[in-house]
Structures are given as C-alpha cells and as structure tokens.
N, C-alpha and C positions, 0 to 999 in steps of 0.2 A: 519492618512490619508497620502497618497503618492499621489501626483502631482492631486489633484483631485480625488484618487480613495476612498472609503469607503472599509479599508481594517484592516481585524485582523489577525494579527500572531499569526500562532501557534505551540507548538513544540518548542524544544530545541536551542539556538542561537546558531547556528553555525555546526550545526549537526541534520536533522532531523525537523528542523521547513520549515514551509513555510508560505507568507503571503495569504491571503484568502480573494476574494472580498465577503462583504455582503449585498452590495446594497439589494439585493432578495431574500436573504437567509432565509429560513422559517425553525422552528424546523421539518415540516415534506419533506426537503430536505433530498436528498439520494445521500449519498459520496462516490467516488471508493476513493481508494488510494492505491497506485501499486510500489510494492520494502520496505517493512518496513524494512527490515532486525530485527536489534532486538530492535530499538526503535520507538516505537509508542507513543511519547511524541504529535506530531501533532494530528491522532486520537484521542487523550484520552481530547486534548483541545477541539476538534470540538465537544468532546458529553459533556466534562464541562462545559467549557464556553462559546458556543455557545447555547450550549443546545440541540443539536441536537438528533436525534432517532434512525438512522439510518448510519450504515459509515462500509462499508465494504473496509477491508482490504485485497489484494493480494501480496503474495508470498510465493512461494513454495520450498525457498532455507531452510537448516536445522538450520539455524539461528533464522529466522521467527515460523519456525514451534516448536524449543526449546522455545520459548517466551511463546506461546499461551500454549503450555501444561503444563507449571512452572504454567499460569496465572490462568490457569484454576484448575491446583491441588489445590490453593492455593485460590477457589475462588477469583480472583482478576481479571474474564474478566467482562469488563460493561458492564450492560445490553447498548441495541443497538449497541454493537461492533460486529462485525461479519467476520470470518475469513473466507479465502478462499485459497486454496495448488493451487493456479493458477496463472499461468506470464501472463501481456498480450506481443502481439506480434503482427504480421501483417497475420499471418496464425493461425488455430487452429492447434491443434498437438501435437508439440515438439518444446521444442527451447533448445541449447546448450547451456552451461554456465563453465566457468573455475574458478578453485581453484588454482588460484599464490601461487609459493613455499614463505612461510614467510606471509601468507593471512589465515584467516581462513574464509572468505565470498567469495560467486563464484557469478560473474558475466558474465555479458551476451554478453560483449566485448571483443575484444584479444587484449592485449596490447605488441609491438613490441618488443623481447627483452628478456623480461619475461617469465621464466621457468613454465610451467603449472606442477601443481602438481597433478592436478585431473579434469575431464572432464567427466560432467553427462549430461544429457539429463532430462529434467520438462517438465511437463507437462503446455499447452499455450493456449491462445484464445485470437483472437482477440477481440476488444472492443462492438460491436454488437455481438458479440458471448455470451460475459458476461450479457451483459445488457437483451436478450434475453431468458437467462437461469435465470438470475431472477427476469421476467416478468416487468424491468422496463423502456421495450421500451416506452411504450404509455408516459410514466413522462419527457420522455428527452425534448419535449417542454416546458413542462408546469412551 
C-alpha cells in the first residue's frame, strides 16, 4: 500500500511496471494500456495476478508488433490479452513517430539535438475513439 492507496504492481522494476489501484477492481474490469514496446511484463501480471479477463494492449510501433507475432507463433499470447496496431493521440488519424540514430524504438517525441534516422507515420485514435470501437463506452462508469 502507498500513502493510503490499495495498490499492486505490476511489471518489470524499473522498466515496464506500473503501480495499479485495486480498490474496485473486479476480474470483469477492462484494461487499455498504451506503448508496450516490447515488454508486456505489466499486462501479463494484470491477467495473472490480478486475474483479470480482459486488457487490451496498444501500439503500433514494430517492436510491439515483433512481440505479439513471436507470441503468437509460439502460442504464448494469453487468453484475454488482446492486441491492437493502434497509438492513442488527441486526434484519430495519423501521428508521427521518429527512430533516433543509435535507437531501435520510435517515439512520438522529438528530442532536441538528436539525429533522426527514420520518420514514419501510425496509425491513431483518440481515447473515445478506442473505447467506442470496442463497444466499451457504456462500462467506463460502471
């Protein structure tokens, strides 16, 4: 617990975790989580040790998308893990993302200075965009 909260971490220390409140958290809660790159140590607690059912993962950089197809040849995506080739953003669309020389991950930042080695365009939507597309407006109350 932290300062009063009812909280479990999840994920990697130091890379990839985050802490998670569970005051209210029920197995038939529904998880976005947005940028794995290539560790989904966080997701993979939320449906083990949480127990959870549901936990969709986005990002559409080729790090992410290398994960899930290894995971997948190899049988090794869990059931209720759920992948999506989508950034969110503040627009639906497009959003730009750069690959720094000496990086092999692109990000969605420009960092001053820094030689860009490559500059793609993903595919984006904003957060009601997503949640809309898979019908879990009505749940964001509940």
């Amino acid at each position: 617990k932290r300062q009063g909260i009812n909280a479990e971490y999840g994920g990697r220390v130091g890379r990839g975790g985050w802490d998670v409140c569970i005051t209210n958290l029920t197995q038939d809660a529904v998880v976005y989580s947005f940028g794995i790159d290539k560790d989904m140590s966080f997701e993979l607690d939320l449906l083990q040790k949480l127990e959870l059912h549901d936990v969709h993962t986005f990002d559409p950089t080729p790090y992410a998308k290398d994960w899930i197809v290894t995971a997948v040849k190899f049988h090794r995506l869990p059931v209720g893990l759920h992948y999506h080739d989508v950034a969110l953003a503040k627009v639906d669309g497009k959003v730009t993302m750069y690959k720094y020389a000496g990086s092999a991950q692109h990000t969605a930042h420009a960092i001053n200075g820094q030689e860009v080695e490559e500059t793609r365009a993903f595919r984006a939507a904003r957060l009601k965009t997503v949640m809309r597309d898979l019908g879990c407006v009505s749940r964001l109350c509940s």
